[in-house]
Structure formats: structure tokens, C-alpha cells
C-alpha positions as CSV (number, residue, x, y, z in Angstrom):
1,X,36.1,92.7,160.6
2,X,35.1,94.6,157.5
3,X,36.2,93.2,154.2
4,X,36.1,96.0,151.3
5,X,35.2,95.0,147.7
6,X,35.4,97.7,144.6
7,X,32.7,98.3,142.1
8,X,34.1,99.5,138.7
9,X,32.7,102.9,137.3
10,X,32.4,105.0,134.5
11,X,35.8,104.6,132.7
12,X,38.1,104.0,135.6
13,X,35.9,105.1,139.0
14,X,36.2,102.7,141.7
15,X,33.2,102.6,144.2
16,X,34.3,101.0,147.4
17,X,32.3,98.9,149.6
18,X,32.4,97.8,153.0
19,X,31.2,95.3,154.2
20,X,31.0,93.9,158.0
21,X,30.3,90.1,159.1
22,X,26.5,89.9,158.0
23,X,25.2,91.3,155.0
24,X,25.1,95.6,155.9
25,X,27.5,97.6,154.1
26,X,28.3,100.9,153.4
27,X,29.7,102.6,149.6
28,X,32.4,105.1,149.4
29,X,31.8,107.7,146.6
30,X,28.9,106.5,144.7
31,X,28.9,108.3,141.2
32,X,27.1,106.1,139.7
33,X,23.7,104.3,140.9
34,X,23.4,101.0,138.8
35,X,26.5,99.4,139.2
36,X,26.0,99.7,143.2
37,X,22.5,98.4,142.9
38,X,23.6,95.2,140.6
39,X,26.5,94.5,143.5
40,X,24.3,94.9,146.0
41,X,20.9,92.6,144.7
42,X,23.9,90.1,143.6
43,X,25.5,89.3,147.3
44,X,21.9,90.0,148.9
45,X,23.6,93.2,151.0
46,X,21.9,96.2,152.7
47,X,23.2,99.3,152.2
48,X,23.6,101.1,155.8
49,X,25.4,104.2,154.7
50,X,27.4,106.2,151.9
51,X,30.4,108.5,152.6
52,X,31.2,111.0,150.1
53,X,34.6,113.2,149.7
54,X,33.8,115.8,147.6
55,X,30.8,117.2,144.8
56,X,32.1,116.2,141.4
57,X,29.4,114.3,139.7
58,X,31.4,110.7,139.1
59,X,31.4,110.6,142.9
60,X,27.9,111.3,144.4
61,X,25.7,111.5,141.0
62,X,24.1,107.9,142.3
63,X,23.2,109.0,145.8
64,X,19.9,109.8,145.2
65,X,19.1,106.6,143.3
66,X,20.6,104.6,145.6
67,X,18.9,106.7,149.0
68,X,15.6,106.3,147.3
69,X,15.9,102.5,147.3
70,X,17.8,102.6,150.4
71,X,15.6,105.2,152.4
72,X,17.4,104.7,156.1
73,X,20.9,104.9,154.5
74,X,23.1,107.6,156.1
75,X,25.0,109.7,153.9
76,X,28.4,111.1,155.7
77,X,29.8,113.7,153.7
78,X,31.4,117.7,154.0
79,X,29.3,120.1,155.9
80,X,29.0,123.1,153.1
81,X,26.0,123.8,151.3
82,X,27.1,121.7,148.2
83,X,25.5,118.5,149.5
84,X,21.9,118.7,150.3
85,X,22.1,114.7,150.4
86,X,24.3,114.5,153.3
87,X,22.5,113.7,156.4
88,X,25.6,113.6,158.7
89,X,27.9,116.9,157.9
90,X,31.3,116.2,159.1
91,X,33.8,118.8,159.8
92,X,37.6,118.1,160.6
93,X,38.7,116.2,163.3
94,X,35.0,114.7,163.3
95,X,34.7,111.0,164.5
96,X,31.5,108.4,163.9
97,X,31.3,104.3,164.3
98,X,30.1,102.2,161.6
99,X,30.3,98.6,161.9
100,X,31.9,98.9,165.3
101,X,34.9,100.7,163.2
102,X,35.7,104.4,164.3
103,X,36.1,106.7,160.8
104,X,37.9,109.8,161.3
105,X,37.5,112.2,159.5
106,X,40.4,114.6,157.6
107,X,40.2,118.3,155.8
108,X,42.2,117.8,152.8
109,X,41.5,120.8,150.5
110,X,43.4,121.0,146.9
111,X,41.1,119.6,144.5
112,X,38.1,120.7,145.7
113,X,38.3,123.2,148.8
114,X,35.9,121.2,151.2
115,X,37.6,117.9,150.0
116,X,37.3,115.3,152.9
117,X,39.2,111.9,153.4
118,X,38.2,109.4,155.9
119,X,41.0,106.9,158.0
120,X,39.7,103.7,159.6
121,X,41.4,100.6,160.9
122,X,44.8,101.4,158.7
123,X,42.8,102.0,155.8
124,X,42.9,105.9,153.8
125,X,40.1,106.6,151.6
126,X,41.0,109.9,150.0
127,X,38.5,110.4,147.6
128,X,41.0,112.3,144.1
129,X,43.6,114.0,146.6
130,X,45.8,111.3,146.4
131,X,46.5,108.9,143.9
132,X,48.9,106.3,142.9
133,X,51.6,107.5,141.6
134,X,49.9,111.4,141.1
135,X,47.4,114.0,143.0
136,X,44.2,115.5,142.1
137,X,44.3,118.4,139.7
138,X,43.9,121.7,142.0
139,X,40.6,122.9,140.7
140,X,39.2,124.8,143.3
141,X,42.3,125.0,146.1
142,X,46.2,126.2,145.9
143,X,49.0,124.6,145.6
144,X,49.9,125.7,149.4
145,X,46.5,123.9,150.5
146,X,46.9,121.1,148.4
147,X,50.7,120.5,149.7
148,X,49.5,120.5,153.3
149,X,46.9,117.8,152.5
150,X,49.3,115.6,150.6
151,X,51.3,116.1,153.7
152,X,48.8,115.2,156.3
153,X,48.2,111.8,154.3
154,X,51.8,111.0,154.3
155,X,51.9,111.5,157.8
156,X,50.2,107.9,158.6
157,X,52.0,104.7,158.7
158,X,53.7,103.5,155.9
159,X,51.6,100.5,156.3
160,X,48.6,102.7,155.9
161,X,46.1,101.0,152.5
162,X,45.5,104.0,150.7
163,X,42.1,103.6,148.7
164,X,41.9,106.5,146.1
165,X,38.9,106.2,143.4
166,X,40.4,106.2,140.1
167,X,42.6,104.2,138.6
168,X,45.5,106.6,137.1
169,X,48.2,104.3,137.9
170,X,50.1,103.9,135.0
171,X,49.5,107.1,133.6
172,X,50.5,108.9,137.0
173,X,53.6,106.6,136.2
174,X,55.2,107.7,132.9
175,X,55.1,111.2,134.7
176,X,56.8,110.2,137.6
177,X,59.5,108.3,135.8
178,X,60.2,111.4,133.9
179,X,60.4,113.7,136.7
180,X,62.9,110.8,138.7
181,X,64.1,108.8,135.7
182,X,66.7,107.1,138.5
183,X,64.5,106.1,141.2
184,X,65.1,102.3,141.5
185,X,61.9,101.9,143.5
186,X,59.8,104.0,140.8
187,X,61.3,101.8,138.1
188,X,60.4,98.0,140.2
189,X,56.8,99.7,140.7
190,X,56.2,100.5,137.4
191,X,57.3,96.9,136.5
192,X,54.3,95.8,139.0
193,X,51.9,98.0,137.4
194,X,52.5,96.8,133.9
195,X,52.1,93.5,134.9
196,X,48.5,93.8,136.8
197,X,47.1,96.4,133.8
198,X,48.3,93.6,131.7
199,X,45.9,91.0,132.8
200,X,43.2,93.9,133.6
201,X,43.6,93.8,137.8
202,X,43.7,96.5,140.0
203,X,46.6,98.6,141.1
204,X,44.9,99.5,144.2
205,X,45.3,100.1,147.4
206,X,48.0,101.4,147.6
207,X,50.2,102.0,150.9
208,X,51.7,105.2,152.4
209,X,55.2,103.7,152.5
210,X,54.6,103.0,148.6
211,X,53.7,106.4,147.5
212,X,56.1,108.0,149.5
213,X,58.8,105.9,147.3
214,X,57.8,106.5,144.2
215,X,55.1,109.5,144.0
216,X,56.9,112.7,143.3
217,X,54.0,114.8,144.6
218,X,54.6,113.6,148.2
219,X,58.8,114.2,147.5
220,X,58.8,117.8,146.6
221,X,61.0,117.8,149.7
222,X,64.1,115.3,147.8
223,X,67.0,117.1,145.9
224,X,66.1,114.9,142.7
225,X,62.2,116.4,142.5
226,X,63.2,119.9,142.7
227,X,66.7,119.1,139.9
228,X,63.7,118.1,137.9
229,X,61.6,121.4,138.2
230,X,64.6,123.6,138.9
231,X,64.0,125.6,135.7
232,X,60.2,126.0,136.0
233,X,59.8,127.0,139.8
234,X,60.3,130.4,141.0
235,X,61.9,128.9,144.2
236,X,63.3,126.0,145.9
237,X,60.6,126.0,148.6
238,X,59.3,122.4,149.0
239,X,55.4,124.0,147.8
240,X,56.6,125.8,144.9
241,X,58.6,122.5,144.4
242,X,55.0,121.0,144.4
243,X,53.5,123.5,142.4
244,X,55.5,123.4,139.3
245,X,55.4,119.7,139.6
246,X,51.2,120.0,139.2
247,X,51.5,122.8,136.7
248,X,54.1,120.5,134.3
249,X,51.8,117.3,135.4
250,X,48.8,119.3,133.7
251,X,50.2,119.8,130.4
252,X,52.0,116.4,130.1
């Protein structure tokens, strides 16, 4: 049974680890080296493997360190030319055990076109496609691509853990309650979140079922999200629902 712990980074990174019964474990989205090194020498653990989503710096800049000090480490990762590091290139639809856990692996371009997500055991991590309460800013990929890999995430159980890498709650928040101002579940949430940021504790994970209630990103589909953009898109069409959503979410 693996047990996941999360290693602050940066300003508001998180680094997941997994961990199974002994002391081997393997890091989600290592930006940073140190941090993961300190965890690691402080609960005597073994790092088996890394799995990376996409190339921005603050989540593979401490793959090298840590392969260097970990030499038989695996690192899972997209299959494009942008990571040399990865010794296991996954494409879509692409399966692997670690820990007697099957990962599989999903193609969710938006913020970064070869963006990857991995789903094990009920548990999403989605690198900065999805987030609580918001989406990745589309920096390489369109809105269209973007939509469809929001989609794709929502399409797992409600019960689903979704384990995104940043924590944007509350921020992702004040946006959402302006965009649905009379979403009762929104408003309880937001109550939640206050309360944990309060006392300086995690908002994460998240669940499908959550972020379907209260994310406006995955309800570009609802009659109250496109109301709220009605003047801004150039259609009612649930993408350019989505589309003037992120353009309004960049400028907020």
C-alpha cells in the first residue's frame, strides 16, 4: 500500500512522494533537489524513481541532483526531445508497475503541449493542468486542447484524489466565486479553505467530485459559467465558454 507524503517547494510547489511498505519511494515533479534530499536522508528512504509531467524548471530543475546521488533511479517522463533526463519515455495510453501499483499514463496538453498526467490506485497526479479551484495557464497549447484535457480528468470517479503541484487554492477561489457568486458548494469550500490556509495546512488533494462542484474550468458546460462570460465569448460553445473563462482568469 503506498502512503504519499508532500515536500514543500519554492513558494508553493508541492513535490510528492510515494512511498511503499519498506523504505523505496519514488518523487513526482522534483523542481527542486535539496528539499527532496533532506526528506529523504531524514526517513532513511531510497529513491527508486521520479515521474515528471512537463519541462518547466520548478518541476524537473532537481533531477539531475537527485539522479546523481541516486544513480539507478528511473525517471518516467514525456517522450519529446525536451527531457534528455527521462530514461522511460511514455506516450498515451502507456502503462508501467511501480511498487506493485500499475501508473497509467494520460496526454493532457494545454499548458504545455506534451503535458502528461499519471492515474494509479484512485489517485490523479496532474502535474499544473488541473488545479483546485483553477487550470494551468495555456502557454504552449489552445484552449480546444486544454478543454479536452480538463475533460479527460473529469472523466474519473468523483472519488478520484487529485494531486496537482501548487498550491493556488484560495487564489483560484476569489476567481471562481466571482464567476458563480451563487454556488452554494463554491461558497462551503471556500469556508474549508480559509480555515486550513489559516493554520498553514494543505488544501490538497483534492477529488474529482470536488472540482467538478466548485471549479468553473471543468463547468464551462452549466448555464451559470457561460451567464458569467456571456459578454466576452464569441459563442456559447462549451470551449469558447472555457476560453474566455482562462482569458478573464489571466488578467484577474
Amino acid at each position: 500500500m503506498l502512503s504519499i507524503s508532500s515536500i514543500p517547494a519554492f513558494n508553493d510547489n508541492y513535490i510528492w512522494l510515494l512511498k511503499n511498505d519498506d523504505n523505496h519511494c519514488l518523487v513526482v515533479d522534483p523542481g527542486d533537489a535539496k528539499p527532496v534530499l533532506t526528506y529523504l536522508a531524514e526517513h532513511e528512504l531510497i529513491l527508486d524513481a521520479i515521474l515528471l509531467t512537463h519541462h518547466h524548471h520548478d518541476h524537473v530543475g532537481g533531477v539531475e541532483a537527485l539522479t546523481s546521488v541516486y544513480s539507478s533511479a528511473a525517471v518516467y517522463g514525456p517522450s519529446t526531445e525536451r527531457f534528455p533526463q527521462v530514461t522511460h519515455p511514455l506516450e498515451d495510453g502507456a502503462s508501467f508497475s511501480l511498487f506493485n501499483t500499475q501508473f497509467t499514463v494520460l496526454q493532457v496538453p494545454g499548458h504545455t503541449v506534451d503535458h502528461i498526467a499519471y492515474h494509479a490506485d484512485g489517485k490523479l497526479f496532474c502535474g499544473d493542468t488541473l488545479f483546485s479551484g483553477g487550470c494551468g495557464r495555456l502557454f504552449e497549447g489552445t484552449p480546444s486542447q486544454m478543454h479536452s484535457s480538463l475533460m479527460r480528468l473529469a472523466a474519473f470517479p468523483d472519488e478520484t484524489l487529485v494531486f496537482c503541484t501548487h498550491e493556488y487554492t484560495q487564489s483560484n477561489l476569489k476567481f471562481a466565486q466571482v464567476v458563480e457568486p451563487s454556488n452554494t458548494a463554491l461558497g462551503e469550500y471556500v469556508l474549508t479553505v480559509t480555515n486550513l490556509r489559516a493554520i498553514n495546512k494543505m488544501t490538497l488533494p483534492s477529488t474529482i467530485g470536488r472540482e467538478k462542484s466548485i471549479n468553473p474550468f471543468l463547468r464551462a458546460n452549466h448555464a451559470s459559467v457561460k451567464e458569467a462570460v456571456k459578454h466576452t465569448a464569441t459563442d456559447s460553445s462549451d470551449i469558447e465558454t472555457f476560453a474566455a473563462l482562462r482569458r478573464w482568469k489571466d488578467e484577474f
